[in-house]
C-alpha positions, 0 to 999 in steps of 0.5 A, a space after each residue: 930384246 931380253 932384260 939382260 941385253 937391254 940392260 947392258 946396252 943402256 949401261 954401255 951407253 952410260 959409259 960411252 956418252 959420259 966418255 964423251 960428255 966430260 970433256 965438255 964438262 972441262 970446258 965449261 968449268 974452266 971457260 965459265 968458273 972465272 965469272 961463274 963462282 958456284 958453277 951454276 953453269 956446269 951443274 945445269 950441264 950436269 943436270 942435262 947429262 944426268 937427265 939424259 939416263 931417263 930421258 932415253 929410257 923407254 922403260 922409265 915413265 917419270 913424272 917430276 911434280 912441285 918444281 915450282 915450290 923451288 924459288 930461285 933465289 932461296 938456299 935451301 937443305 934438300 933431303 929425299 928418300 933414296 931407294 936406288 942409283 936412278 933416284 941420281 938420275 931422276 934428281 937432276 930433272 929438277 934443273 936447279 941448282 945444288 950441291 950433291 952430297 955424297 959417298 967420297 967413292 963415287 968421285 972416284 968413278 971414271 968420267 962421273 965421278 971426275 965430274 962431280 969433283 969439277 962441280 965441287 960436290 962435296 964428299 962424306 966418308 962414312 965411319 969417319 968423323 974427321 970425314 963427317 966434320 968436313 962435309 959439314 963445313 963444306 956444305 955449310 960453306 955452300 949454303 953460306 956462299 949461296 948454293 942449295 946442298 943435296 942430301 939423302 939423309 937414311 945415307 945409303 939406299 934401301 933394299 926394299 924401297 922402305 923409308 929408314 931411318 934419318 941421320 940428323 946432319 942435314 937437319 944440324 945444318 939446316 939449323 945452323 945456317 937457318 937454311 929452309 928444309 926442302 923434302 923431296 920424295 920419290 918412289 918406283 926407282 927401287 922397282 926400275 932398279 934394285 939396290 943389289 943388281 944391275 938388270 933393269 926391271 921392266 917398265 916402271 911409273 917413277 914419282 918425283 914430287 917437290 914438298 913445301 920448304 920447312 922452317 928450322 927450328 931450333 931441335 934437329 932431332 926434331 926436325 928430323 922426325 918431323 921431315 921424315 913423318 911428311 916424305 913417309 906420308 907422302 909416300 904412302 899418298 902416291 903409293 895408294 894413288 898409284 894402286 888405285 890407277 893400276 886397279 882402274 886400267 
């Protein structure tokens, strides 16, 4: 089967089981948001259906390390490098609970996006600092009322795989809240799947890797730097690891 065909039959079924996926999700949140105020239960749904994009890809060989640094009952700012739309599907094999902070346009993607409005995901419209202050106090209002918040922090993704610039609202609310940083790194997405094209690229090892939590201090811009310098190094860490196994096979 060719790239292409495979491709459109793997989005298709992305279409189809979501079709099918969401009416469950409708359920759930009404059945369980009496008693189940963060929809902790809809969101460990969410991450099935997430989770369920890589799970049947045989194409993918993923690989989620550090789990076990996430306590459960600690609120933390999670922050990852982004590198492609599969960094969303792989996140959710975390299985633990958050609130995904992302572009107000993906709430309006049929079924998806639909969903993410019933998780109460919170949105950001870029370029707009009305927008920006808003997805500040909803995700504080998150972590205050106990829900970890979701964020990629270089805000889109990158072309190249390249690990750019950090934007300093994760590390303001972490700051404010006294939320615990949690890095989170990963890498192979941008080979699986490029940021500008929908063919998927053969078959590709992807890296999961959980970090130690860190403290805020008092400096976001520091903190920022700070966090950045550990993803980059950690990067660099399983990008020679996975040269080296290549060389040896």
């Amino acid at each position: 089967m060719s790239a292409r065909l495979f491709s459109l039959c793997y989005w298709l079924f992305i279409l189809l089981s979501s079709a099918l996926l969401f009416p469950v999700a409708c359920i759930l949140r009404f059945a369980t948001s009496p008693f189940d105020r963060r929809l902790v239960i809809l969101h460990r749904f969410s991450c099935f259906w997430g989770s369920l994009y890589s799970w049947c890809n045989p194409l993918w060989h993923v690989r989620i390390e550090g789990r076990e640094r996430i306590e459960g009952k600690t609120v933390y700012v999670m922050v990852s490098n982004h590198q492609s739309l599969a960094d969303i599907m792989i996140m959710f094999r975390l299985m633990r609970h958050f609130k995904w902070v992302s572009k107000s346009e993906n709430f309006r993607i049929p079924f998806i996006g639909w969903n993410m409005t019933l998780n109460r995901y919170i949105r950001i419209e870029r370029g707009k600092l009305k927008g920006n202050l808003r997805m500040m106090r909803d995700a504080e209002t998150a972590l205050r009322s106990g829900s970890s918040v979701m964020i990629f922090p270089e805000g889109t993704r990158s072309a190249d795989g390249r690990l750019g610039a950090f934007s300093r609202g994760a590390f303001e609310l972490a700051v404010k809240t006294s939320a615990p940083v949690l890095p989170v790194v990963i890498d192979g997405t941008a080979l699986a799947l490029p940021k500008r094209g929908w063919v998927l690229q053969g078959s590709q090892n992807i890296c999961l890797r959980v970090l130690p939590p860190v403290r805020p201090h008092s400096d976001a811009a520091h903190l920022a730097e700070d966090v950045r310098e550990m993803i980059a190094r950690e990067l660099e860490k399983m990008r020679t690891s996975e040269r080296e196994d290549a060389q040896t096979q």
